[in-house]
C-alpha positions as CSV (number, residue, x, y, z in Angstrom):
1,X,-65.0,-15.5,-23.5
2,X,-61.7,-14.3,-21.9
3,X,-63.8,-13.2,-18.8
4,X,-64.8,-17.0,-18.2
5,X,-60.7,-17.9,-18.2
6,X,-58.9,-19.1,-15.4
7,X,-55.4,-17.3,-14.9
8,X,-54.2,-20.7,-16.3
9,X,-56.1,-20.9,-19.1
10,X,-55.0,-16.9,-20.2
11,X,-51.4,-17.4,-18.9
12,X,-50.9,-20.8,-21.7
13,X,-52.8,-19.8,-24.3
14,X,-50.6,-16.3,-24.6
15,X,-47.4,-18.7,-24.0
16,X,-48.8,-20.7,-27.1
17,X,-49.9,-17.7,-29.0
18,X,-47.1,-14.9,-28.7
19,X,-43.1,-15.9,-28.7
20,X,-42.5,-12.5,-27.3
21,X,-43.5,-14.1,-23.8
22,X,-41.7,-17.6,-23.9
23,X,-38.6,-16.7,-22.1
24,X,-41.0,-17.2,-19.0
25,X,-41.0,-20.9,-20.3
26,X,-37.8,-21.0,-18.5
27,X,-38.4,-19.7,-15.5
28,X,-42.3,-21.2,-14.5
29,X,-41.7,-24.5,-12.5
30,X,-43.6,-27.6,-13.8
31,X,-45.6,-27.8,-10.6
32,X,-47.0,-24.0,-11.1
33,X,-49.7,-25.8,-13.2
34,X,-52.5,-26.9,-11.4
35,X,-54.1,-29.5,-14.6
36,X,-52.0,-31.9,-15.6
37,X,-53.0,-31.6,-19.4
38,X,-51.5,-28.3,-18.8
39,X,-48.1,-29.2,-17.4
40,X,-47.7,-32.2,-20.1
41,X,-47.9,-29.2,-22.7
42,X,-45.8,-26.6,-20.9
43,X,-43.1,-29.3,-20.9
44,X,-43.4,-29.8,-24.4
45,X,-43.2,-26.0,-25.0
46,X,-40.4,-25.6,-23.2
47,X,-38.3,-28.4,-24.7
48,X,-39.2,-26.8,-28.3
49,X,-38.3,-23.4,-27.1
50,X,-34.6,-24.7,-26.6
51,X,-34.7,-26.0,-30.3
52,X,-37.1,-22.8,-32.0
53,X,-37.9,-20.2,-30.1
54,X,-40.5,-18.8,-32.3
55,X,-42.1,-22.2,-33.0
56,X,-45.9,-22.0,-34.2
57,X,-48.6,-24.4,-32.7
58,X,-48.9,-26.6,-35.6
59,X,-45.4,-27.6,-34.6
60,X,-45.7,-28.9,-31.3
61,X,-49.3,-30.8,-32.1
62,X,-48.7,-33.9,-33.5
63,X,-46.4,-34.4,-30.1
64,X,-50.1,-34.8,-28.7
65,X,-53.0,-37.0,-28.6
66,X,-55.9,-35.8,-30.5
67,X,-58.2,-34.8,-27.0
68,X,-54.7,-32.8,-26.0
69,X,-54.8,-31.2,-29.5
70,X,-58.1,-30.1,-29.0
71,X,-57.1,-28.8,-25.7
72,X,-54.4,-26.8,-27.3
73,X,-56.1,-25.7,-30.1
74,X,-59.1,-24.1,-28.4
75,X,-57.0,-22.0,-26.0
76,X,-54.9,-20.5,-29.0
77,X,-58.2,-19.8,-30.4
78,X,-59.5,-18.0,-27.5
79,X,-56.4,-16.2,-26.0
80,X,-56.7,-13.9,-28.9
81,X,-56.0,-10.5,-26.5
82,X,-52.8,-10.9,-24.8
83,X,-51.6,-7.3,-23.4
84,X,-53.2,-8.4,-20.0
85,X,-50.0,-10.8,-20.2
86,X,-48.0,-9.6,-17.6
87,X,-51.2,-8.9,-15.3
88,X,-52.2,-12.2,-15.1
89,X,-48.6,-13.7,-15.3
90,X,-48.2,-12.1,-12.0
91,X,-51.4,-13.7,-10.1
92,X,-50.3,-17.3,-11.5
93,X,-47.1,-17.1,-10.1
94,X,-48.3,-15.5,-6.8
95,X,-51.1,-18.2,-6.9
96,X,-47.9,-20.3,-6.9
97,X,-46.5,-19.5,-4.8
98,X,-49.3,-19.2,-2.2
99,X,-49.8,-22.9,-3.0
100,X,-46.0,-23.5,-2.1
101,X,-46.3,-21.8,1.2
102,X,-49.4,-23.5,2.5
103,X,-47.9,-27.0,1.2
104,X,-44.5,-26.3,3.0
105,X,-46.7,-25.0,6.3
106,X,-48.6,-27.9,6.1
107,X,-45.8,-30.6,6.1
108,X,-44.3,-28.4,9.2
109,X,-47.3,-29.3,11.1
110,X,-47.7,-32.6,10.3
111,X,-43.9,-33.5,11.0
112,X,-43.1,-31.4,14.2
113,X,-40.4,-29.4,11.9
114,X,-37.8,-27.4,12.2
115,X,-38.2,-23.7,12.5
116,X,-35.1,-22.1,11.2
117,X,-35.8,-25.0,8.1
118,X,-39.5,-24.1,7.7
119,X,-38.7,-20.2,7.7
120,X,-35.8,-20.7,5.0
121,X,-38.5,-22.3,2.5
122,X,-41.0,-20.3,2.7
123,X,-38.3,-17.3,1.9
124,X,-37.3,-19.1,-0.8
125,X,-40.7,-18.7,-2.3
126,X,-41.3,-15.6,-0.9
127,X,-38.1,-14.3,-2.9
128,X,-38.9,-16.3,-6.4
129,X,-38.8,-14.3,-9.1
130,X,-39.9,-15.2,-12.3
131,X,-37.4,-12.3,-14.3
132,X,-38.4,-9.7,-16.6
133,X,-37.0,-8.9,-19.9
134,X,-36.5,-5.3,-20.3
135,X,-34.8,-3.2,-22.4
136,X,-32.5,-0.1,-21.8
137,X,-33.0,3.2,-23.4
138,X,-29.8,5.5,-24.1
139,X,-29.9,7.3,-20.3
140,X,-30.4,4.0,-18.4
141,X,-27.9,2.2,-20.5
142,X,-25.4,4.6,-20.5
143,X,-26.1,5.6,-16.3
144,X,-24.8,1.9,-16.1
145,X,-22.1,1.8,-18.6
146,X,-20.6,4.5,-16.2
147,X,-21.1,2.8,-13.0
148,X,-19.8,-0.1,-14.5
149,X,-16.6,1.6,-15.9
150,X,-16.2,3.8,-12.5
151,X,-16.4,0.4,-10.6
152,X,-13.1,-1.0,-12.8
153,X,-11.7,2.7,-12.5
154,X,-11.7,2.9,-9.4
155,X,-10.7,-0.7,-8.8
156,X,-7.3,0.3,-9.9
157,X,-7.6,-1.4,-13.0
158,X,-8.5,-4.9,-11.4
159,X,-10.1,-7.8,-13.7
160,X,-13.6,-7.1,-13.9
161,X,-14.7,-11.1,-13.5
162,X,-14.2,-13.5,-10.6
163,X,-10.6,-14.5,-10.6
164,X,-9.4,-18.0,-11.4
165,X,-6.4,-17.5,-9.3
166,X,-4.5,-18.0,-12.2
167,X,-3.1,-14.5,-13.0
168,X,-1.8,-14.9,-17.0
169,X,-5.2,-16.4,-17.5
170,X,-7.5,-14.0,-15.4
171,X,-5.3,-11.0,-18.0
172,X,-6.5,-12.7,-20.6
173,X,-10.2,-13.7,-20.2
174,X,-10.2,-10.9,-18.0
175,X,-11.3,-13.4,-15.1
176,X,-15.1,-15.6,-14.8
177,X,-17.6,-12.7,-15.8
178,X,-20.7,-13.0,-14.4
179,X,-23.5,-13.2,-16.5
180,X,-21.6,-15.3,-19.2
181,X,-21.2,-19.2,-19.2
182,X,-17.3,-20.4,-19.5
183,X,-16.4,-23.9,-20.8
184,X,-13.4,-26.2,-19.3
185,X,-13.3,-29.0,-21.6
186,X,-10.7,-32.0,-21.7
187,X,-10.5,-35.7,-21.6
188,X,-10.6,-38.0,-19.1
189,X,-7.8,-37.6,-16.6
190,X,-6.6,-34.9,-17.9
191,X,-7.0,-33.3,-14.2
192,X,-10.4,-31.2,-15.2
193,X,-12.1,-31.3,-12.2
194,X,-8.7,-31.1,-10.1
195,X,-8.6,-27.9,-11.9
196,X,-12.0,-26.4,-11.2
197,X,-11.7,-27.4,-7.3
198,X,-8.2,-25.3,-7.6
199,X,-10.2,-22.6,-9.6
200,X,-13.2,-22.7,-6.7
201,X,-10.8,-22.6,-3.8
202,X,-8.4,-19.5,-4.9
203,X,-11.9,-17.7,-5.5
204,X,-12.9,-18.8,-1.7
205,X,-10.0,-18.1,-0.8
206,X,-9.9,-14.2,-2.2
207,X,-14.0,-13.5,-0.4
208,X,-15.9,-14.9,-3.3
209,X,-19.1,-17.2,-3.2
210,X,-18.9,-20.7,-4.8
211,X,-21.7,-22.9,-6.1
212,X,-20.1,-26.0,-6.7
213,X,-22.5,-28.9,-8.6
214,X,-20.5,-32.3,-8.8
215,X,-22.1,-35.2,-10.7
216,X,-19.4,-37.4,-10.4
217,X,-17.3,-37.5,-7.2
218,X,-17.9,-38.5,-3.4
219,X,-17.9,-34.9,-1.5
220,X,-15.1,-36.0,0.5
221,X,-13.0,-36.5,-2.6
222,X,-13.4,-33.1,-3.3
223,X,-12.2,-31.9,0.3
224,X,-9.6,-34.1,0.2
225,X,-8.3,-32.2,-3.3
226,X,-8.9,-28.9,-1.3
227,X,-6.8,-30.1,1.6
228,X,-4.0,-31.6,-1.0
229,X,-4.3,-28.0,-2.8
230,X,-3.4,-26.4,0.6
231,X,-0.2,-28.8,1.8
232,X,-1.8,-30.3,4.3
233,X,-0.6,-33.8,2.9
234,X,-1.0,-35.8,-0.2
235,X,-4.0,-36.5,-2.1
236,X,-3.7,-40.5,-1.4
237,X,-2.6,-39.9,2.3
238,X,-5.6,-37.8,2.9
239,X,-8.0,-40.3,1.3
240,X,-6.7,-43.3,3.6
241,X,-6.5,-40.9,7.0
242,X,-2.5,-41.7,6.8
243,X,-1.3,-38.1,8.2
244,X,1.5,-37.7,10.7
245,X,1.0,-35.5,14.1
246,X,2.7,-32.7,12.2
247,X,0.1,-33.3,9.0
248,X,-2.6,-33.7,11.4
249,X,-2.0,-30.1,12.7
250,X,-2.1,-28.9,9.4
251,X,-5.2,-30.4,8.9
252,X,-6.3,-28.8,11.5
253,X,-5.7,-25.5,10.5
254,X,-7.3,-26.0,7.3
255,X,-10.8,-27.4,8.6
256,X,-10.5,-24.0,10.5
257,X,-9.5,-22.1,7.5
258,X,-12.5,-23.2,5.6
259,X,-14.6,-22.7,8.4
260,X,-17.6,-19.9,7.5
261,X,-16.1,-19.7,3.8
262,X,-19.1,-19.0,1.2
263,X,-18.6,-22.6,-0.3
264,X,-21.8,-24.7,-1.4
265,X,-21.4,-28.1,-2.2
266,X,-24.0,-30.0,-4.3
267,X,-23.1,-33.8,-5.1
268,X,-24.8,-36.5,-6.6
269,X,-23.8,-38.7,-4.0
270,X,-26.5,-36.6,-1.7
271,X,-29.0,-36.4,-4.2
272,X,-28.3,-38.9,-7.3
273,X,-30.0,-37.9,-9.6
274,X,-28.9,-33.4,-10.5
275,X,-30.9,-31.9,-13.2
276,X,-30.2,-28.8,-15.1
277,X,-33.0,-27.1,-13.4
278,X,-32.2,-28.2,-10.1
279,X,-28.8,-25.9,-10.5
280,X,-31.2,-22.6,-11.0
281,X,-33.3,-24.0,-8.0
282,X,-29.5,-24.5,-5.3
283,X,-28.9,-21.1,-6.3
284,X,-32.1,-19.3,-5.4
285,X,-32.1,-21.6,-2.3
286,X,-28.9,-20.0,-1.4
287,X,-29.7,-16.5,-2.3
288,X,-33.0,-17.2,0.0
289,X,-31.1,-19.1,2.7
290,X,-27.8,-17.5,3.2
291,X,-28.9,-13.8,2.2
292,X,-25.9,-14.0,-0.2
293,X,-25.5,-13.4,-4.2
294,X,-23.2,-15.9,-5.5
295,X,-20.2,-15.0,-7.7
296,X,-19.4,-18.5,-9.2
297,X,-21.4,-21.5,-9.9
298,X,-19.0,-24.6,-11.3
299,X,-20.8,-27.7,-12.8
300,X,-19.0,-30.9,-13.0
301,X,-19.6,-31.7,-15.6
302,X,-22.1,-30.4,-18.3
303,X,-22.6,-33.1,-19.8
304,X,-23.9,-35.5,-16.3
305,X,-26.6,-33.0,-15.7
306,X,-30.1,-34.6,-16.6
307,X,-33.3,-33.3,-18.1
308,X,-37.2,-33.8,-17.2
309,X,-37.6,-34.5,-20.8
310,X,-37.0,-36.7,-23.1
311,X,-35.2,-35.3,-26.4
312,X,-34.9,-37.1,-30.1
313,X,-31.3,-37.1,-29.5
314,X,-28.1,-36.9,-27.4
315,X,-27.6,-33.5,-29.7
316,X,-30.3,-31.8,-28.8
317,X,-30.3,-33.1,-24.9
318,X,-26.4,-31.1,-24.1
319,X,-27.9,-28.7,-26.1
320,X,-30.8,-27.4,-24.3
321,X,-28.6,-28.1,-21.0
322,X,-26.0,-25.7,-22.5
323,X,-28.7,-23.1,-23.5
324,X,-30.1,-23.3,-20.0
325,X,-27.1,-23.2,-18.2
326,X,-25.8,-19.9,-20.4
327,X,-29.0,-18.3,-19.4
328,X,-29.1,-19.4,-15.9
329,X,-25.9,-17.3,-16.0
330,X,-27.4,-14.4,-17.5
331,X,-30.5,-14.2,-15.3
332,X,-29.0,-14.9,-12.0
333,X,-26.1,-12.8,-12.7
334,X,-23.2,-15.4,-12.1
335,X,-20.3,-16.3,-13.1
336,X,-20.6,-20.4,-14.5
337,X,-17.6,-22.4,-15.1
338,X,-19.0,-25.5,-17.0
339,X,-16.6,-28.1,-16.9
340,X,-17.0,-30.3,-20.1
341,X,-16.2,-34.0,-21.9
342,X,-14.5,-34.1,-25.2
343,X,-15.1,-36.3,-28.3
344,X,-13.1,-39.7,-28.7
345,X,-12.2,-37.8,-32.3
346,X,-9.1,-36.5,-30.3
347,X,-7.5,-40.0,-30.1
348,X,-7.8,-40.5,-33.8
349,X,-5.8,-37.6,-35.0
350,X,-1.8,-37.6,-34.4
351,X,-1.7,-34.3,-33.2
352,X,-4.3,-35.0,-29.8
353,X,-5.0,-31.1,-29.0
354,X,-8.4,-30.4,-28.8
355,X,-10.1,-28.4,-31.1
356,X,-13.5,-26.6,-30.7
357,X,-15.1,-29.4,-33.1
358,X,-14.2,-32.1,-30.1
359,X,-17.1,-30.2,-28.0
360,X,-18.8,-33.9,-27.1
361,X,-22.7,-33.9,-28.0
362,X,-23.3,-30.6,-29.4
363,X,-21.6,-27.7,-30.9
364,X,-24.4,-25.5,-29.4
365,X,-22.0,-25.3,-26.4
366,X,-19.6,-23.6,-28.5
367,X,-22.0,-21.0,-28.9
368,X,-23.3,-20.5,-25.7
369,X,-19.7,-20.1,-24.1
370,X,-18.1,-16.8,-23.8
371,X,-14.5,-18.7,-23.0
372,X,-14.0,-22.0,-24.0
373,X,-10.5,-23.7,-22.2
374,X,-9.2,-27.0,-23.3
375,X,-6.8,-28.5,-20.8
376,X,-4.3,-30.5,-22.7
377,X,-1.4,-33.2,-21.3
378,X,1.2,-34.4,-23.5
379,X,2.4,-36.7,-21.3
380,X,-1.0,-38.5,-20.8
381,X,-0.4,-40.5,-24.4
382,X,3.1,-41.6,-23.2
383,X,3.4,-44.9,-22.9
384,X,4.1,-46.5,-19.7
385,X,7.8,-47.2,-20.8
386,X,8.1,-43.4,-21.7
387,X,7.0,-42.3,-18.6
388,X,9.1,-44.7,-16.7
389,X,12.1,-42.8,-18.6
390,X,11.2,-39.5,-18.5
391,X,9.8,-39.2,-14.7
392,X,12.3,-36.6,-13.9
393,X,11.3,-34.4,-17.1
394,X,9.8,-31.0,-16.6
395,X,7.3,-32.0,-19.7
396,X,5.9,-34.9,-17.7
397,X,4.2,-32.2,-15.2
398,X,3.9,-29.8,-17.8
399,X,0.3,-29.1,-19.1
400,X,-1.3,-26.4,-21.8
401,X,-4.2,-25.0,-21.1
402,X,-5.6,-23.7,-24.1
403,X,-8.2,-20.6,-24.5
404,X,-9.8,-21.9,-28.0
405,X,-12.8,-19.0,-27.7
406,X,-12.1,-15.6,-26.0
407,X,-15.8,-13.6,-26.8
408,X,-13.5,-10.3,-25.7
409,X,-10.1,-10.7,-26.4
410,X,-7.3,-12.8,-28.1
411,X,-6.3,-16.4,-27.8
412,X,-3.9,-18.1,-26.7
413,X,-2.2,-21.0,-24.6
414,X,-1.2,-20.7,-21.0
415,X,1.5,-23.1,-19.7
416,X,0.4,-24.6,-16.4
417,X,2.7,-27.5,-14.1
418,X,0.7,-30.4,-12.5
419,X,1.7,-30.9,-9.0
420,X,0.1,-34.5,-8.5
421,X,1.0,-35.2,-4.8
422,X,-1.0,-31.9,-4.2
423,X,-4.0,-32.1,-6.8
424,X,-2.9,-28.4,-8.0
425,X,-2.2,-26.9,-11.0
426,X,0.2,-23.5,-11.3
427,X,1.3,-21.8,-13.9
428,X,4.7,-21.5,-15.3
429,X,6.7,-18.5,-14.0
430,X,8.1,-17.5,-17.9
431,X,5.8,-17.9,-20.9
């Protein structure tokens, strides 16, 4: 009966049938499914992967009309032999991909396109891979425990992850790993994302490739907290094109200073509407486009991103984006900065540091995180008559930034200072 399959048919009813395949759930685009029957139940599989990864049929078929059920429940029964698995995987995604390429050809002809644009996509689906998960045995485990250690040997002892710029903080997280996911949470204003554009432009500015997802902000807000970062003139100033000759010169030497840096730039104001999916998507674009492997990807903010499904609750929504962002991480090996909103519960307690419970949504992105940083103003609950008062008070600059998780080493809060006029952040010379 299996003979009579299409690669479809084989490739769902082993995803139904056999957990030990379902990390491909995360990896198979929607439109890799030919029947839409098919693609509403891959959708459903995948959402109920993020909540139980070894979930059984019965669990996912009352989500279905009774003529889907029946659907379902005859490929489970067929798809019996599964070792073919990886066989036929392969043909559906080169089927795929095939599909992809004519599609993408096809448009080209029919809008007089762009060469170097038509040749960019169709490497990008040339180089999709849908990942393997394989295990090391002792030899090929320890062969890369050794390069890895000679790499940090003979690094002179450097920080094995990407540097935040930040050096008390890169000793102790021991920089932004790739292949881990780490969480900068705060409340609003607190200067989070002035943080992460500081964080993105020391790593440009030391040779490293930046991903940078915003869900919020117009791009040119973010340029203008770049140019603020580098003196060129004030935040404000910059925002209204109010620069002197001397400032514009500066300027100028920044736009040429950021010229040909490995800095991507997605924001919502290009495309409205960023899902958690579309972030693994911009970075195989990239790797396609650019022939580069990035070293960080920064989201702003976790909690914007957006789903194609529709979950029973806000909980389990941040969830399975915090699950998918971690293993983004993990598979494309990079490092991801997930900047993060906190829980009104902060206001409510007298002392307003954040604790890991203040995680908004879902404690699920507590465990996903390898470092979790809460960045923490005193000065933000003055009132206006305090600050009035204490304007010339090194605590009114002065803000904690607080590693709450540390997967690898201790914990512990670094003192930074908040330079408004230049939308930076440095850290305190004696802590």
């Amino acid at each position: 009966m299996i003979l009579n399959f299409t690669v479809e048919d084989y490739v769902l009813g082993c995803l139904l049938n056999n957990p030990e395949y379902r990390d491909k759930l995360l990896v198979i685009p929607e439109d890799a499914w030919t029947v839409p029957e098919y693609r509403e139940i891959f959708r459903v599989m995948r959402d109920m992967y993020f909540k139980k990864p070894n979930f059984q049929v019965v669990d996912i078929l009352p989500m279905f009309p009774p003529t889907v059920q029946d659907t379902i429940g005859f490929l489970s029964f067929e798809t019996v032999v599964t070792v073919f698995f990886n066989e036929y995987f392969e043909e559906f995604m080169n089927r795929y991909k095939r599909r992809k390429a004519r599609e993408i050809c096809e448009k080209f002809i029919m809008n007089d396109g762009d060469v170097d644009s038509l040749i960019a996509e169709l490497d990008t689906v040339r180089n999709y891979q849908a990942y393997n998960v394989t295990s090391l045995d002792m030899d090929k485990l320890l062969v890369a425990y050794y390069d890895h250690i000679e790499k940090l040997y003979m690094s002179g002892g450097r920080i094995a992850g990407v540097p935040t710029g930040y050096p008390k903080l890169d000793e102790l997280i021991n920089g932004l790993q790739k292949g881990t996911m780490t969480v900068l949470a705060a409340r609003p204003s607190m200067g989070k994302t002035t943080l992460a554009v500081n964080i993105a432009t020391n790593a440009i500015r030391d040779g490293y490739s930046v991903l940078y997802i915003d869900t919020e902000m117009p791009p040119f807000a973010i340029m203008n907290k770049i140019m603020a970062r580098g003196g060129v003139a004030t935040y404000e100033d910059l925002s209204k094109g109010r620069l002197t000759d001397e400032q514009w010169k500066k300027f100028i030497a920044g736009f040429n200073w950021l010229k040909g840096k490995k800095f991507f730039l997605r924001s919502h104001n290009l495309t409205p509407r960023i899902t958690v999916y579309d972030v693994l998507s911009e970075i195989r674009k990239i790797k396609a486009q650019h022939k580069i492997d990035l070293d960080l990807v920064i989201v702003d903010y976790l909690q914007n991103l957006e789903v194609d499904s529709h979950y029973r609750s806000r909980y389990e929504e941040v969830s399975a984006i915090s699950r998918t962002l971690s293993n983004i991480a993990r598979t494309e090996n990079v490092a991801m900065l997930a900047v993060a909103q906190l829980s009104r519960n902060v206001e409510n307690r007298e002392d307003k540091r954040p604790i890991l419970a203040d995680l908004r949504d879902s404690g699920q992105i507590e465990q996903d995180a390898h470092v979790i940083m809460f960045l923490y103003r005193d000065s933000h609950y003055w009132s206006k008559e305090e600050r009035e008062k204490r304007k010339n008070d090194p605590e009114a600059n002065m803000a904690e930034l607080i590693v709450a998780k540390n997967r690898d080493n201790q914990l512990d809060t670094i003192i930074l200072y908040w330079e408004p006029e230049k939308q930076v952040f440095v850290e305190a010379k004696e802590q």
